[in-house]
C-alpha positions in Angstrom: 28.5 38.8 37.7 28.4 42.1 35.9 24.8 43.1 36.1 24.2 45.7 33.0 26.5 47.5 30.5 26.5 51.1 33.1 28.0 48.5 35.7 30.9 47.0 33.2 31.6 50.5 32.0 32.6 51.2 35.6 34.7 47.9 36.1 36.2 49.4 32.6 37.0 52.9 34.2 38.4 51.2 37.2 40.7 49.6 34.8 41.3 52.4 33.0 42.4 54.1 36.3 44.6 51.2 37.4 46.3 50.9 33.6 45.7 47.4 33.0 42.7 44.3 32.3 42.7 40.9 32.5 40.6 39.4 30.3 39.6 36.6 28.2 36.4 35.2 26.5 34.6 32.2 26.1 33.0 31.9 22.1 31.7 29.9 19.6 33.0 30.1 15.7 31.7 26.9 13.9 29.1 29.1 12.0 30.3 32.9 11.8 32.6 34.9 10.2 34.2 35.9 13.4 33.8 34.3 16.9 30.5 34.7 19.0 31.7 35.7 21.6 29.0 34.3 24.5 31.0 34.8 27.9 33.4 37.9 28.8 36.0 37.5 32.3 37.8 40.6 33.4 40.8 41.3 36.0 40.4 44.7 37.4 42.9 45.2 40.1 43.0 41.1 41.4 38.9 41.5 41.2 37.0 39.0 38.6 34.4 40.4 36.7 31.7 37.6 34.6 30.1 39.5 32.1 27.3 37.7 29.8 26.7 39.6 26.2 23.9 36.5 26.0 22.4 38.6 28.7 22.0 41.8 27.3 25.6 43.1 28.1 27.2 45.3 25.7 30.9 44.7 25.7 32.1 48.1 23.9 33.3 49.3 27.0 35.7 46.7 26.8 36.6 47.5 23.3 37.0 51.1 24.8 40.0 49.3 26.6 41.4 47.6 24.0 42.4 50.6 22.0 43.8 52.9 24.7 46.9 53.2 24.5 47.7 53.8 28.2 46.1 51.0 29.3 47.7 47.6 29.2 45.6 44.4 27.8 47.1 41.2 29.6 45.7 37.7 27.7 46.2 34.0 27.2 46.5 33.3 23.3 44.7 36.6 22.3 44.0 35.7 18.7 40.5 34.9 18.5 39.5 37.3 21.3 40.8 40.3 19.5 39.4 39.3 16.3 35.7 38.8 17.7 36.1 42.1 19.6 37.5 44.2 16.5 35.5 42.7 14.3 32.5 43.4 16.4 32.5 45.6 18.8 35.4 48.1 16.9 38.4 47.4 19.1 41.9 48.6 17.6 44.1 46.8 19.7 47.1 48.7 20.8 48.8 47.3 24.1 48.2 43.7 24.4 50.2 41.4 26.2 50.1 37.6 25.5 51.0 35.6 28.1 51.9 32.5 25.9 54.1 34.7 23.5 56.2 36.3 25.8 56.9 33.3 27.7 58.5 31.9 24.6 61.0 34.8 25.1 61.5 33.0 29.0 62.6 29.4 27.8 59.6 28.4 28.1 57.3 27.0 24.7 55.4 29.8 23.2 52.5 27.4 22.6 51.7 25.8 26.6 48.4 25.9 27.2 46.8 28.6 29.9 46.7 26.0 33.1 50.4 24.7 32.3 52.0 27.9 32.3 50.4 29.2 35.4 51.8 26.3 37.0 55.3 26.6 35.1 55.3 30.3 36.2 53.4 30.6 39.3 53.3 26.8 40.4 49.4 27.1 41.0 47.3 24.0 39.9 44.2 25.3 37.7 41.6 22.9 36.3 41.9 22.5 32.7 40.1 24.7 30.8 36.5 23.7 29.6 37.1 24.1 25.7 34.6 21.8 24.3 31.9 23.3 26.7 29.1 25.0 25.0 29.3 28.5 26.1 26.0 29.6 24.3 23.5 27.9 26.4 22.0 29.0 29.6 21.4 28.7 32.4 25.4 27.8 32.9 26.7 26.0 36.0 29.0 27.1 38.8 31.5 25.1 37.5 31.4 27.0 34.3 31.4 30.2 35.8 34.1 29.0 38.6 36.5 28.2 35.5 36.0 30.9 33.6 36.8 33.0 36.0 40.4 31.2 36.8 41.1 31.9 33.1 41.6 35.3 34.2 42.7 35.0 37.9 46.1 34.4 37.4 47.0 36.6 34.6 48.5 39.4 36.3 50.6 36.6 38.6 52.1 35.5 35.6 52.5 38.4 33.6 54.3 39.8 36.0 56.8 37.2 36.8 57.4 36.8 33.1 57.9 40.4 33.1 61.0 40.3 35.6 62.3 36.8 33.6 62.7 39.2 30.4 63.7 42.3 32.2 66.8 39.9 33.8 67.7 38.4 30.4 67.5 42.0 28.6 64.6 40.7 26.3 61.8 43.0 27.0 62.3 44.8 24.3 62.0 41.5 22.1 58.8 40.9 23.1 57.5 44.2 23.1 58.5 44.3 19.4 57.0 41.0 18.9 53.8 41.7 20.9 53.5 45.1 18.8 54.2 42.9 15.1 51.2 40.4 15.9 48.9 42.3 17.6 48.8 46.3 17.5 46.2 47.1 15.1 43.6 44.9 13.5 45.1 44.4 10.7 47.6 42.4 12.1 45.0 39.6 12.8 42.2 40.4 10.5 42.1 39.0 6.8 42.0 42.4 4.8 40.1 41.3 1.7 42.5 42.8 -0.7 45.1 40.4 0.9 42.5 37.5 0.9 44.1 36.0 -2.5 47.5 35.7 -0.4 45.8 32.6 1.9 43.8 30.8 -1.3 45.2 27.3 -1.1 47.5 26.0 -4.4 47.3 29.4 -6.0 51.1 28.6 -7.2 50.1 26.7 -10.0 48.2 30.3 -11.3 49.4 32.2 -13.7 50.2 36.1 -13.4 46.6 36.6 -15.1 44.7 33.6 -12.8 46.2 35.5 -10.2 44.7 38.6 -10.8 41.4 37.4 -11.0 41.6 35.3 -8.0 42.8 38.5 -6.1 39.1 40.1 -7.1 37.6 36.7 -6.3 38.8 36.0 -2.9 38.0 39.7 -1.6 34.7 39.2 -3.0 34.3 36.4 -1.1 35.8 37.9 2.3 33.2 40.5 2.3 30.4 38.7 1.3 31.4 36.3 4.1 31.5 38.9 6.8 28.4 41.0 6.0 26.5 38.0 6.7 28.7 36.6 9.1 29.2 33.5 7.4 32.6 31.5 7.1 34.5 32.0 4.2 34.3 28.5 3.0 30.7 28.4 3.2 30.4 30.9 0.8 32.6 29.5 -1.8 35.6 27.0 -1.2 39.5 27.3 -2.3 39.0 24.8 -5.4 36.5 26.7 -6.5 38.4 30.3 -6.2 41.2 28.2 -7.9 39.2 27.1 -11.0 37.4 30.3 -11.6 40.8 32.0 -12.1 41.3 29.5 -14.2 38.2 29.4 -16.3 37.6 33.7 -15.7 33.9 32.4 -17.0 31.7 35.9 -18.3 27.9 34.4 -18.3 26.6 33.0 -15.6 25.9 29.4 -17.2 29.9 29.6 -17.9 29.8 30.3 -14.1 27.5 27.9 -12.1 29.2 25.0 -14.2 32.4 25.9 -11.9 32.4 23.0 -9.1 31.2 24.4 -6.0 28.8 27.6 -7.6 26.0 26.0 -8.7 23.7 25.6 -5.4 25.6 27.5 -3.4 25.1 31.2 -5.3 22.1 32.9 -6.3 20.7 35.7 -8.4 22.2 38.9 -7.0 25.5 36.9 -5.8 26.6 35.4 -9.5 26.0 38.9 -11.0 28.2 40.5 -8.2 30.9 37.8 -8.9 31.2 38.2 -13.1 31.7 41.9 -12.5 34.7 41.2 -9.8 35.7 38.4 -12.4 35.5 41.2 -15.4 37.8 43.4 -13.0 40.3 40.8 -12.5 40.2 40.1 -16.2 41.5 44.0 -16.6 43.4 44.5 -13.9 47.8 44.4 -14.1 48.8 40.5 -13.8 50.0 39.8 -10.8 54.1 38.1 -10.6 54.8 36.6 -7.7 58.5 35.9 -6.7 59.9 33.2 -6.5 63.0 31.5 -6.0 65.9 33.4 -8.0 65.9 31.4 -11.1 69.9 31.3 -10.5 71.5 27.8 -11.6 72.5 26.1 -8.1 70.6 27.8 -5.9 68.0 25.3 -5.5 69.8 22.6 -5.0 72.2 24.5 -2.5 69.1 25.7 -0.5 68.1 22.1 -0.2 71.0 21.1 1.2 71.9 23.4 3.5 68.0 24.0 4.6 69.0 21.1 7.2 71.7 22.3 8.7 70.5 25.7 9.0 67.1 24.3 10.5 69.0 22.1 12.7 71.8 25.5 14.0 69.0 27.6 14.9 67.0 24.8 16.8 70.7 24.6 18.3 71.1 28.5 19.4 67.5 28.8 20.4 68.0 26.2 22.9 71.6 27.6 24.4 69.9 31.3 24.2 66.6 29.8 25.8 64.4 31.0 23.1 61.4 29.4 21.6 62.3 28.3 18.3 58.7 28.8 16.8 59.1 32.7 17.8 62.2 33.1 15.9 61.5 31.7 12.8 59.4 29.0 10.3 61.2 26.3 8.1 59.9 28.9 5.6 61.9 31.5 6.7 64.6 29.6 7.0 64.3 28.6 3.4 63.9 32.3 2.4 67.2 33.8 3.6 69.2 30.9 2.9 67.8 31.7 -0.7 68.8 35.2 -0.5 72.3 33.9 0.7 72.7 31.9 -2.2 71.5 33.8 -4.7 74.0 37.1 -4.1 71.8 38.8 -2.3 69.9 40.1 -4.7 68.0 42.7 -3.6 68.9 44.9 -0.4 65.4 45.9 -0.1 63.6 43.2 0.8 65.5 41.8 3.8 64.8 38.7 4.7 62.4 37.9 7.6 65.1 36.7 9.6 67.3 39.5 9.5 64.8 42.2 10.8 64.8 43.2 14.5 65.6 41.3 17.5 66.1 38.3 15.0 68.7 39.3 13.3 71.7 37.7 15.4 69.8 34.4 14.7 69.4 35.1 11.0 73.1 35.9 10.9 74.5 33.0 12.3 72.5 31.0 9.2 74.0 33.6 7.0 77.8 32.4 8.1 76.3 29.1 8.0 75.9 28.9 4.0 78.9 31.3 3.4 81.3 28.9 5.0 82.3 31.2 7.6 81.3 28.5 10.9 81.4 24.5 10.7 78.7 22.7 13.0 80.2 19.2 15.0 77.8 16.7 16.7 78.8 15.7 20.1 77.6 13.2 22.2 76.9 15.8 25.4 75.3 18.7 25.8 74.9 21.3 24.0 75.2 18.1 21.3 75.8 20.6 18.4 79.0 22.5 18.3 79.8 25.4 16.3 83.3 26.2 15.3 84.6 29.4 12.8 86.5 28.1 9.6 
């Protein structure tokens, strides 16, 4: 156990020396903005540090870490960590590895859970972790500490031999490009309130001027959330951005009469929402693509959306990729769009023909252009593909 912040600033330097943490935490996120984080487990050269923030611990040190460059970050399923840590302590994450990602580069899923891929990898048995524990109150048991600790034991062990898998199959530079995507910078994993409007459920039934409005609304609703570090639904829900888009209401009786205001705003809050509802009101509409309104296209992105789905499923398999790293059914739908359409703008490349996914995205793109056939087969690999 890490005694005071001077002694995990020392761990921190240690790993600072060395080039490389372990870590993981242990929070809550029911009731904040972003996690609480109420347990912190370090790696420092094959030693396991426990530091408690609960305790009087400050973990900026660790933060420190997080942003240097130089010093490598190796982590189970980062996600929430690095937001709770940005968010706050200040980290800018900059050289993170995630475990779980990278195996997905290995043939392995890109989803196993922590204790099944240090047995995949390493063939070490570690208890299941305690995720329903609650990590906020004290005093905590040995067996709490005991497996928080092994969330961070065997992080190197595995890194490492997932490491030498991509190195062998020439992938290391995939997952450095992926790792680097989803997590070098904060705003990789941090809502940015001006994009807020982006993850508004059913905005497509919005029109170009809803849209603008909503765009005000729903960054008006991110900050308020995370100065008082509240969740953004508890401030004000998605039906109720929706409908004030809708409405655009300019008094505040026009406003509490919107489904979801009334009791939960107040005084200070509905006067700072009808001026970011005023702003929406004068701001450029917003026109969101969509679908090339080409005749066809549609209905030939339907149909082939199956077989493309189905081919890349097929070559993720025979290339011992995971499938969910490559691409979503959205994507999918996206370039087969593009294909069909003429390819109608050059600029915005399609998801799936950027980086190390491009030879996947270009087998789809020979797909809908006739160029292969597919043949089912009763043995492996079960799905043939054959050039017309």
């Amino acid at each position: 156990m890490v005694k005071s912040t001077a002694q995990l600033a020392e761990v921190c330097e240690e790993a600072r020396a060395t080039g490389r943490l372990g870590l993981d935490t242990e929070f809550l996120w029911e009731r904040t903005y972003a996690p609480q984080i109420c347990l912190a487990q370090l790696n420092v050269a094959e030693k396991v540090y426990i530091a408690d923030p609960l305790e009087g611990i400050e973990l900026d040190p660790i933060a420190a870490l997080l942003s240097d460059p130089d010093v490598q970050v190796v982590m189970h399923a980062p996600h929430a960590d690095l937001v709770a840590l940005s968010l706050r302590h200040g980290a800018e994450p900059i050289n993170t590895f995630d475990t779980q990602l990278a195996a997905g580069f290995t043939g392995l899923s890109a989803g196993l859970a922590y204790e099944k891929l240090v047995h995949e990898v390493t063939k070490r048995k570690v208890q299941p972790s305690e995720s329903f524990t609650d990590w906020s109150r004290r005093p905590m048991t040995e067996k709490q500490l005991r497996y928080a600790g092994e969330d961070v034991e065997h992080l190197f062990a595995v890194a490492d031999r997932i490491t030498e898998q991509l190195r062998e199959r020439g992938r290391e530079e995939w997952a450095t490009e992926e790792l680097s995507r989803r997590f070098d910078g904060v705003s990789r994993f941090v809502t940015q309130p001006e994009e807020a409007w982006r993850r508004v459920g059913r905005r497509g039934k919005l029109g170009p001027a809803d849209l603008a409005v909503l765009r005000e609304v729903a960054a008006w609703r991110e900050r308020l959330a995370r100065s008082r570090d509240l969740p953004v639904g508890w401030v004000a829900k998605d039906p109720t951005l929706i409908e004030i888009a809708r409405r655009k209401p300019k008094s505040q009786q026009e406003l509490t009469r919107v489904r979801g205001v009334d009791g939960s705003m107040r005084g200070r809050d509905l006067t700072d929402l009808l001026e970011v509802i005023e702003v929406g009101r004068n701001a450029e509409p917003i026109i969101e693509e969509g679908p090339p309104a080409i005749r066809g296209v549609r209905k030939r992105t339907a149909i082939a959306k199956g077989l493309a789905a189905a081919l890349l499923r097929a070559r993720c398999e025979a290339e011992e990729i995971a499938s969910e790293l490559v691409g979503t059914s959205s994507d999918v739908e996206d370039l087969i769009t593009w294909v069909a359409a003429g390819r109608p703008d050059s600029n915005k490349t399609p998801f799936l023909l950027l980086g190390w996914r491009e030879p996947f995205g270009l087998d789809l793109v020979d797909l809908v252009e006739g160029r292969i056939q597919l043949q089912l087969v009763d043995d492996d690999p079960y799905l043939v593909i054959h050039p017309t």
